[in-house]
C-alpha positions in Angstrom: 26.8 24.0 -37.1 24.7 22.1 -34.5 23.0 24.2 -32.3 23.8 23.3 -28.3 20.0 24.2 -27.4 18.9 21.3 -29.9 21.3 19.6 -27.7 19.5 20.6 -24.5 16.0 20.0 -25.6 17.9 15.5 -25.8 19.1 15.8 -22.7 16.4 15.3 -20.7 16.1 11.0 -21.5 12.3 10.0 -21.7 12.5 6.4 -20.2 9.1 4.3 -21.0 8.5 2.9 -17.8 5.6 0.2 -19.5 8.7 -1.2 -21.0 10.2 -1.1 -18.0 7.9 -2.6 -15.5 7.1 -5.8 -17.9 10.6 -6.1 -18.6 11.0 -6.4 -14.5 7.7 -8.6 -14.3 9.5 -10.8 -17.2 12.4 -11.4 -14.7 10.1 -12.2 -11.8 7.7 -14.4 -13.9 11.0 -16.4 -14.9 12.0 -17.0 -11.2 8.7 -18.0 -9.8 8.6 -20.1 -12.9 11.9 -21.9 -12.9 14.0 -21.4 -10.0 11.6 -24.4 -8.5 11.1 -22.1 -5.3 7.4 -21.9 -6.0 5.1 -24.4 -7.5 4.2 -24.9 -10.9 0.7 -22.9 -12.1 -1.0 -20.4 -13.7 0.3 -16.6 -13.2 -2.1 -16.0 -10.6 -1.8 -19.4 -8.3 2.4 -18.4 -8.7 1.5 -14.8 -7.3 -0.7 -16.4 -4.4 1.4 -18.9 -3.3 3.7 -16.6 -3.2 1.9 -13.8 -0.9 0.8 -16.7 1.0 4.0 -18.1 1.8 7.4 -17.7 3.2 9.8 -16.8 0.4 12.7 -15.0 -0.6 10.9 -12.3 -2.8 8.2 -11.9 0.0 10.9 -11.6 2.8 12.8 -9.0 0.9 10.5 -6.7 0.4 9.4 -7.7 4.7 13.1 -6.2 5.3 13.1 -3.2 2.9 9.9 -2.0 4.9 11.4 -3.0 8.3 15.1 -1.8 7.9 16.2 1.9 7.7 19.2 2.7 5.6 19.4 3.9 2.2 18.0 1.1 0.1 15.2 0.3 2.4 14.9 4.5 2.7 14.6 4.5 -1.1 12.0 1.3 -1.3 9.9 2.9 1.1 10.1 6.1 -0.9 9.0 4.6 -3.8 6.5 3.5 -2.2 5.2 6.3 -1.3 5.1 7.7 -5.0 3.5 4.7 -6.3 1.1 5.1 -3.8 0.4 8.6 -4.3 0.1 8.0 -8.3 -2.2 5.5 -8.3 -4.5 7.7 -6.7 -4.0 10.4 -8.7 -4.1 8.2 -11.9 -7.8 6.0 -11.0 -6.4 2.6 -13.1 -9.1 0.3 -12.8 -9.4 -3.8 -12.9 -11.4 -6.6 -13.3 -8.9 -9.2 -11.8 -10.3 -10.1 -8.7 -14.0 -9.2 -8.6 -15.2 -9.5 -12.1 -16.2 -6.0 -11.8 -13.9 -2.5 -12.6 -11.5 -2.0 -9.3 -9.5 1.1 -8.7 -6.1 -0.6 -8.0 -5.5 1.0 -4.1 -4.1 0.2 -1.3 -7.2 0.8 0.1 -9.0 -1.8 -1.2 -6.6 -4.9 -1.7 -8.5 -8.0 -3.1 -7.3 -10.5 -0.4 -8.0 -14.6 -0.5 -10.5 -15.7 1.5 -9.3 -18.7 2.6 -12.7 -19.9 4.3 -14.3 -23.2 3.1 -17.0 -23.9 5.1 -19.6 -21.7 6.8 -22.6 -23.0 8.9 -25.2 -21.8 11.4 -28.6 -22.7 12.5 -31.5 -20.2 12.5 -34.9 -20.8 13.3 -35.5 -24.5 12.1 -33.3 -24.6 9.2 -28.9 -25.4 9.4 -27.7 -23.4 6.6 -24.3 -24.3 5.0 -22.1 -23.3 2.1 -18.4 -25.1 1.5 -16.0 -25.5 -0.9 -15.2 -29.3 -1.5 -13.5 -31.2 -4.0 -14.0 -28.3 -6.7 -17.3 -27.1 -6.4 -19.1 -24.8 -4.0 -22.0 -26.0 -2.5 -24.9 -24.4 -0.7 -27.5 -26.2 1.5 -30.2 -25.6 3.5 -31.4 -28.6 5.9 -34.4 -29.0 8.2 -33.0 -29.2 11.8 -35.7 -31.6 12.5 -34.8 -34.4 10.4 -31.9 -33.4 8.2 -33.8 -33.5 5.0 -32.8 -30.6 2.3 -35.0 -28.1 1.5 -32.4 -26.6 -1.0 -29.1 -27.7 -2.6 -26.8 -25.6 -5.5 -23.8 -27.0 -6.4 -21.3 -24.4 -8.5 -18.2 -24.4 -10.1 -17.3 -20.8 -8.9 -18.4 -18.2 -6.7 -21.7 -16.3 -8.6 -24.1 -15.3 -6.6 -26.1 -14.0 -9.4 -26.6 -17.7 -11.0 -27.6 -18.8 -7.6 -30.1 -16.2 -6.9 -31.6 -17.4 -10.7 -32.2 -21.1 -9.5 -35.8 -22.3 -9.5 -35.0 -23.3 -6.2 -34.1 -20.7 -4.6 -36.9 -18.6 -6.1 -39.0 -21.2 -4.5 -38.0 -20.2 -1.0 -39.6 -17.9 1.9 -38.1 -14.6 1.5 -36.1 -15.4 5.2 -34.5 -18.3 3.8 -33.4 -16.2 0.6 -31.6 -13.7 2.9 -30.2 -16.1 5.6 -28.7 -18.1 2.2 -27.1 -15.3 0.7 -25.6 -14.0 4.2 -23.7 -17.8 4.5 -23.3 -18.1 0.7 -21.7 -14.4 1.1 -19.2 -15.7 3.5 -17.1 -18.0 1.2 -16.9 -15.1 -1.1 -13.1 -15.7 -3.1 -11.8 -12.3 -2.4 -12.1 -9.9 0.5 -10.8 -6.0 -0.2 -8.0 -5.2 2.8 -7.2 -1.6 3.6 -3.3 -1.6 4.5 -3.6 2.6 5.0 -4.7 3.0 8.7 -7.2 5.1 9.1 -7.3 6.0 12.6 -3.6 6.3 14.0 -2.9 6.8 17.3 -2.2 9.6 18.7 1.4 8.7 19.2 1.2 6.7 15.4 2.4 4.0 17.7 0.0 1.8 15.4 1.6 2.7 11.8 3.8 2.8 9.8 5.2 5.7 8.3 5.8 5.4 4.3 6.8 8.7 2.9 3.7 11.1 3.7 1.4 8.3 4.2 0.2 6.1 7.3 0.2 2.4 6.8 -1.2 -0.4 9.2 1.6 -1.4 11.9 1.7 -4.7 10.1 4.8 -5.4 7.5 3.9 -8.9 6.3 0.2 -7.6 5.3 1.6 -4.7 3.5 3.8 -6.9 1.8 1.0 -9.2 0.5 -0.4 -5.9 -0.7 2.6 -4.6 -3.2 2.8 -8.1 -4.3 -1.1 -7.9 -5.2 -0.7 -4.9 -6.5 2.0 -5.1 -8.6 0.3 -8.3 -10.1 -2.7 -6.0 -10.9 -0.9 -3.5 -12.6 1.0 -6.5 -14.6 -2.3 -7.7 -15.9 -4.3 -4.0 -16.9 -0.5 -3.6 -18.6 -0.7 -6.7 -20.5 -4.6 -6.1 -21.5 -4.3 -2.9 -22.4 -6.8 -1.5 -19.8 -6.1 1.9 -19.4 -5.0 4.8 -21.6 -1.1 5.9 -21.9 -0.9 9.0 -20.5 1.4 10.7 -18.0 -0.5 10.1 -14.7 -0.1 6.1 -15.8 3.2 6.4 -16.4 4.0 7.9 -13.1 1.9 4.3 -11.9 4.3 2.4 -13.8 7.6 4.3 -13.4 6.9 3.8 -9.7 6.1 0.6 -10.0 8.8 -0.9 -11.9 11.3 0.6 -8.2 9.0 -1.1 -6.1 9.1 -4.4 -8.1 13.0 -4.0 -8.9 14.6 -3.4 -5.4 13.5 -7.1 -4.1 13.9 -8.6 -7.8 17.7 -7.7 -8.0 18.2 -9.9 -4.2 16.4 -13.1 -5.9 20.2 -13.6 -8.1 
């Protein structure tokens, strides 16, 4: 005779919430891909045109966090949970900066959308831009122009700049005053969207759950979207360990990613 506590011990369903969230990201990739709303690229140019941009994905998620009501309440509460596991759960990534990243919203990689930085200092114009592929650092002689230092890269990498013969070849000042301009067209700044010194009247924040956000919805939309893309690619790499803090992360973030997914049919 079956026993009922057997019974009991089933009851309680273990959903995998990996499963879950890529199944959600597969739906999302296949919008941004085909419903000829974004432009054709890679994963990643999709996701920033995307944060960059007026959308419908972007603008739902702008009126779950603006709105009250039960479906914005429940977004928001969300939220709050995925923000509260990813700090409990420390899942790092190497999207952005090349280097290991604890996926916060503290520290959001945001695009720097600088291309040219220039200033004079003593006798030398310093300049570092971004044109037609390549970034490309200067240093000219106010007095006639002439170059005293060129390095022209494919990407940002300070370290291979820093290598050059000729840069080794310059007075430590010129060293520094290059690497403070070349610092300046770095690809990705990090963007806190907690706010760290509400007023006293939180009349600059947001309140999310527990948690005090910046007063500023289209930023912290830009960061769930970034975020959610992180967790997408450490998911798809396989660059953390399964455990129960990560699938808080994930279980968290597959209601975050669902609510505006399910308004994009």
């Amino acid at each position: 005779m079956p026993g009922y506590k057997d019974w009991i011990e089933q009851a309680d369903i273990k959903v995998d919430y990996y499963s879950a969230f890529m199944k959600a990201w597969i739906a999302f990739n296949a919008w941004y891909n085909f419903s000829g709303e974004i432009p054709l690229g890679t994963d990643r140019k999709c996701i920033e045109y995307i944060i960059e941009h007026t959308n419908r994905f972007k603008t739902y998620i702008n009126n779950l966090l603006a709105n009250t009501g039960t479906e914005s309440d429940s977004f928001k509460s969300s939220l709050a949970k995925l923000h509260e596991s990813l700090l409990a759960s420390s899942i790092t990534s190497q999207e952005y900066f090349g280097v290991a990243q604890i996926i916060s919203f503290a520290e959001v990689p945001i695009k720097n959308t600088n291309n040219l930085h220039q200033f004079d200092y003593y006798t030398y114009h310093y300049v570092c831009k971004r044109e037609h592929g390549k970034l490309i650092t200067i240093i000219q002689k106010l007095s006639d122009q002439s170059e005293v230092f060129r390095y022209e890269q494919v990407g940002f990498d300070e370290k291979e700049l820093s290598q050059q013969s000729s840069y080794n070849s310059l007075t430590f000042t010129q060293k520094q005053t290059v690497l403070s301009c070349y610092r300046q067209l770095i690809p990705y700044h990090r963007k806190n969207v907690l706010c760290i010194h509400p007023n006293p009247n939180n009349s600059n924040v947001i309140k999310i759950g527990n948690y005090d956000f910046i007063k500023d919805i289209e930023e912290i939309s830009r960061a769930i979207i970034t975020v959610l893309y992180m967790l997408r690619c450490c998911l798809a790499h396989g660059d953390f360990t399964p455990d129960a803090l990560s699938q808080n992360v994930y279980r968290y973030a597959y209601e975050v990613l669902l609510a505006p997914l399910k308004k994009l049919k």
